[in-house]
C-alpha positions, 0 to 999 in steps of 0.5 A: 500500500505505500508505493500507492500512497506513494502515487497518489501524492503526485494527483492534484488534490480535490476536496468533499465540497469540490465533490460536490459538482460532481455528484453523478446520482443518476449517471451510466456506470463501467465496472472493471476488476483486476489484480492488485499488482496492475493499481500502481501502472493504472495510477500511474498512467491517471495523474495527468488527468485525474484529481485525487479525493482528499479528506482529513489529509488521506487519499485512501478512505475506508468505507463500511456498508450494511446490506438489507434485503427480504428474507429470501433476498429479494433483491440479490435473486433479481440481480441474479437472474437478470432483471434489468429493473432492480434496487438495493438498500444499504447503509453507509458510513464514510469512516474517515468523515464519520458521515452516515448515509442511507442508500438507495440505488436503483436500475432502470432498462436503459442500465442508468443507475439512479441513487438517492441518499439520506444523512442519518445519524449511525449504520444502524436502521434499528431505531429508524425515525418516521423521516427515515421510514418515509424515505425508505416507502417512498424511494423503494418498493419496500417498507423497512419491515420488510427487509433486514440486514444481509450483508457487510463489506468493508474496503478502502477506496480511492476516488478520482475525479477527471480535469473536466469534472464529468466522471468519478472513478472509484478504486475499491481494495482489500475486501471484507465481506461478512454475511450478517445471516449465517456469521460467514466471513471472506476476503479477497485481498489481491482484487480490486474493482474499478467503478467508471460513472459518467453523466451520459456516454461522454469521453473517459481518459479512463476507458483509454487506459484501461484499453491500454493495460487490457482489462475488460469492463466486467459486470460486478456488484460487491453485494451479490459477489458477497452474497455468494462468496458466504453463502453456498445455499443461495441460488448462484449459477450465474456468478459462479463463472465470474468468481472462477475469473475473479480468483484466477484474475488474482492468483 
């Protein structure tokens, strides 16, 4: 981790509130995985166009997020088996501003990814206020009776933000997954994922590197690659595939 602290000083630096132009909630996504070992070439390559996110003086942050779903999950079971129209529910806390949000994300047919987000005051939803149970009838299909905790995941991100301000780029590493259901823990050190949102189908210096050092977009969510990873009862045929490329990627 230190030769990439190491580059991630030689970025221009940008902050929280610079953030806040470049917030991209409803916005087209590229996800990307790859080795651990290939982060230093790819930020290598970004320092000429890309910002670095800097909070507190850290350019690395950790994140710690809750999963909800039904009891037969729902949600997970409509991203397996392809639904183009599906939603996830989480809660999210920005460990090194100690800022708590509750999440919700929501794909449409046409693959944009709109969230909305509210501040509230931990990761827990077990003493959910009026103002939070409203939010979460009226911006999801489920009431907060419905659904319960499923999944944890932990990671460090970098977030980089392109010159003209028109993308983010989230570097997401050293994973932790733990299933809040069966007590289920994994890891996969040597992964990280690559997530490209841009507001439309505009120009990416990203995409050009990315071609450059040969990794393919690869369609990936944290929440079901864990899901499966922990637990081998839920229904996962369609990502086994993907998780044998994940562990050969990083092997």
């Amino acid at each position: 981790m230190d030769d990439i602290a190491d580059i991630l000083q030689a970025f221009e630096p940008i902050t929280l509130a610079d953030m806040e132009s470049v917030k991209l909630m409803n916005r087209v996504d590229t996800k990307f995985a790859m080795p651990l070992t290939l982060l230093p070439q790819l930020l290598e390559l970004a320092k000429a166009e890309y910002y670095a996110q800097e909070i507190n003086g850290k350019r690395i942050a950790q994140y710690d997020t809750i999963y909800f779903d039904t009891p037969d999950l729902e949600m997970y079971i409509r991203h397996h088996d392809r639904h183009l129209v599906r939603q996830k529910i989480r809660v999210r806390q920005y460990v090194d501003s100690n800022l708590n949000f509750l999440e919700i994300k929501r794909k449409n047919n046409k693959g944009r990814t709109k969230k909305k987000r509210m501040t509230i005051p931990s990761l827990s939803l077990d003493n959910a206020t009026g103002e939070m149970r409203d939010f979460i009838a009226q911006k999801s299909w489920y009431s907060l009776e419905q659904i319960s905790q499923a999944l944890r995941t932990r990671f460090s991100r970098i977030t980089l933000v392109n010159h003209l301000k028109t993308e983010r780029l989230t570097i997401d590493m050293s994973l932790v997954w733990t299933n809040l259901r069966n007590d289920n823990e994994t890891a996969l050190p040597g992964l990280v994922i690559v997530e490209l949102k841009r507001d439309g189908n505009c120009s990416s210096p990203m995409l050009s590197i990315m071609n450059q050092l040969r990794v393919k977009p690869l369609k990936i969510s944290k929440y079901c690659i864990g899901t499966a990873l922990t637990n081998h009862q839920v229904k996962q045929n369609r990502f086994k595939k993907k998780i044998r490329s994940i562990n050969k990627l990083i092997q």
